[in-house]
C-alpha positions as CSV (number, residue, x, y, z in Angstrom):
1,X,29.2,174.4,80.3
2,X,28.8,178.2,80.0
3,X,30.0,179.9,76.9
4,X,32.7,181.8,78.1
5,X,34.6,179.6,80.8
6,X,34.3,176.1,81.9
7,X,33.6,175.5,85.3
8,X,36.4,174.0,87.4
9,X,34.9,173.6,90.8
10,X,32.0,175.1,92.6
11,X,34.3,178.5,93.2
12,X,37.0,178.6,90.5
13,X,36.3,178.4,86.5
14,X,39.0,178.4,83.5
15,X,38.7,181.2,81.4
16,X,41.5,181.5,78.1
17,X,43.0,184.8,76.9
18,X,46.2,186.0,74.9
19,X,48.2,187.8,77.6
20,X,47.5,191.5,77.4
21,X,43.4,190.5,77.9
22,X,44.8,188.5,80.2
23,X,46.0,190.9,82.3
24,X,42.7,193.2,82.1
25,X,40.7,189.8,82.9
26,X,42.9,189.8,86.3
27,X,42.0,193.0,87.5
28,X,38.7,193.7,86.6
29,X,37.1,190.2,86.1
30,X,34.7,188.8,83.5
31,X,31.9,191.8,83.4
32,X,32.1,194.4,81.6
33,X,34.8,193.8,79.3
34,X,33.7,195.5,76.2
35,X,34.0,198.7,77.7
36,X,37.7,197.7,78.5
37,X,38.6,196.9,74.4
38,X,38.2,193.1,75.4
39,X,35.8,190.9,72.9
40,X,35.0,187.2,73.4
41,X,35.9,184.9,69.9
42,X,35.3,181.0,69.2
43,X,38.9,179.5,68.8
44,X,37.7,177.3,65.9
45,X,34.8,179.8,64.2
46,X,31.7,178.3,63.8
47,X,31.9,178.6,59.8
48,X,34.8,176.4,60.3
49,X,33.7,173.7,62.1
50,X,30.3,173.6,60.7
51,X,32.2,172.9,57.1
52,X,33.9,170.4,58.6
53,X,30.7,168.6,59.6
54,X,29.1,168.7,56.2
55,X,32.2,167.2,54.9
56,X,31.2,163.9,56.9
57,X,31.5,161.0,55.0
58,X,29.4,158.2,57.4
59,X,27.9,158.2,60.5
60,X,31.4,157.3,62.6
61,X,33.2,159.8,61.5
62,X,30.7,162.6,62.0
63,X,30.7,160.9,65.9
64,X,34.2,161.9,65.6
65,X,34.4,164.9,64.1
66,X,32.0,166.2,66.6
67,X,33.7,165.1,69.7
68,X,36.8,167.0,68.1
69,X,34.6,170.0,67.3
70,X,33.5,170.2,70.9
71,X,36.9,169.9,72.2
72,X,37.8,173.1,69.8
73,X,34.6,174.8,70.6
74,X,35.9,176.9,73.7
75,X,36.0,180.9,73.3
76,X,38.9,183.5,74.2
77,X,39.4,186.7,75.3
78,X,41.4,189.1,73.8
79,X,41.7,192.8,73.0
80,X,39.7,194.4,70.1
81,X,43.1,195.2,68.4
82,X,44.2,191.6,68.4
83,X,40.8,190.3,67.0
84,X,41.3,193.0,64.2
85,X,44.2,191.2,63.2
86,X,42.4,188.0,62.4
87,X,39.7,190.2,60.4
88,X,42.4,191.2,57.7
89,X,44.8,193.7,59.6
90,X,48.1,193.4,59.3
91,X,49.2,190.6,58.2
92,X,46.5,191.1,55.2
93,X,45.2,187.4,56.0
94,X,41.3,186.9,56.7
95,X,41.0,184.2,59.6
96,X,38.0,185.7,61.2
97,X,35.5,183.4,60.4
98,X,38.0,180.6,58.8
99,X,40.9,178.2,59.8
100,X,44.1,178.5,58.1
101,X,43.8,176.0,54.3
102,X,44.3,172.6,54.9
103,X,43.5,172.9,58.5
104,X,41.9,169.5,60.2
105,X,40.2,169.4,62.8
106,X,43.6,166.8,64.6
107,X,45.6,170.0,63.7
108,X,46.4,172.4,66.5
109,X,43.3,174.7,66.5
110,X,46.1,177.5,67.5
111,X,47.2,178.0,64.3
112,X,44.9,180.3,63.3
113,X,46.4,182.8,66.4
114,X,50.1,182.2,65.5
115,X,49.7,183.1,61.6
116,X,47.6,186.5,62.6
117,X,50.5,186.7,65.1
118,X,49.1,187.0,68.5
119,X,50.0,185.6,71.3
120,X,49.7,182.0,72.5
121,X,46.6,182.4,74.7
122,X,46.8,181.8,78.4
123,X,44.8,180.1,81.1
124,X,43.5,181.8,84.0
125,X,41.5,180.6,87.1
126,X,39.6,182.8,88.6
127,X,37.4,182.5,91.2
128,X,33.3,183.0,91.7
């Protein structure tokens, strides 16, 4: 599985974005982007699911909590502007490298996007 998309067939892979990468994504493709005000960011940080990890109290629910971490272990697109608003912009909350409190790992990993209020994030296929 490559970082950035998961690979759908041998010419089309899934890539997620909120809507105005999105649409840059759709025109211009994957390369590049940086250059465009696009950055790539872990949907559940890494700081975040790591501390959920070391939380684990036995071996079976470490199993689990991995298999979960995995499934929220996909990245996103989206514009530089958007990703300052989970670094402490407006709103004035800090969900760069954090989940929302209380946040499990069962809870909608989305969260973090709709209290920094950006955009539900999108699906796009795109081909090789």
């Amino acid at each position: 599985m490559n970082d950035l998309y998961r690979v759908i067939s041998d010419r089309e892979r899934l890539v997620k974005a909120t809507p105005a990468a999105a649409a840059i994504i759709q025109i211009y493709g994957t390369r590049g982007l940086a250059k465009l005000g696009i950055t790539w960011e872990h949907i559940v940080p890494n700081n975040a699911m790591m501390g959920v990890v070391m939380s684990s109290t036995s071996s079976e629910h470490l199993i689990n909590l991995c298999q979960s971490c995995w499934r929220h272990g996909e990245v996103t697109a989206m514009l530089k502007s958007e990703d300052k608003l989970l670094r402490g912009g407006p709103p004035k909350i800090s969900l760069a490298h954090n989940m929302p409190s209380g946040w499990k790992p069962t809870d909608d990993p989305m969260i973090r996007y709709e209290q920094a209020g950006i955009a539900p994030l999108v699906e796009l296929v795109l081909g090789k």
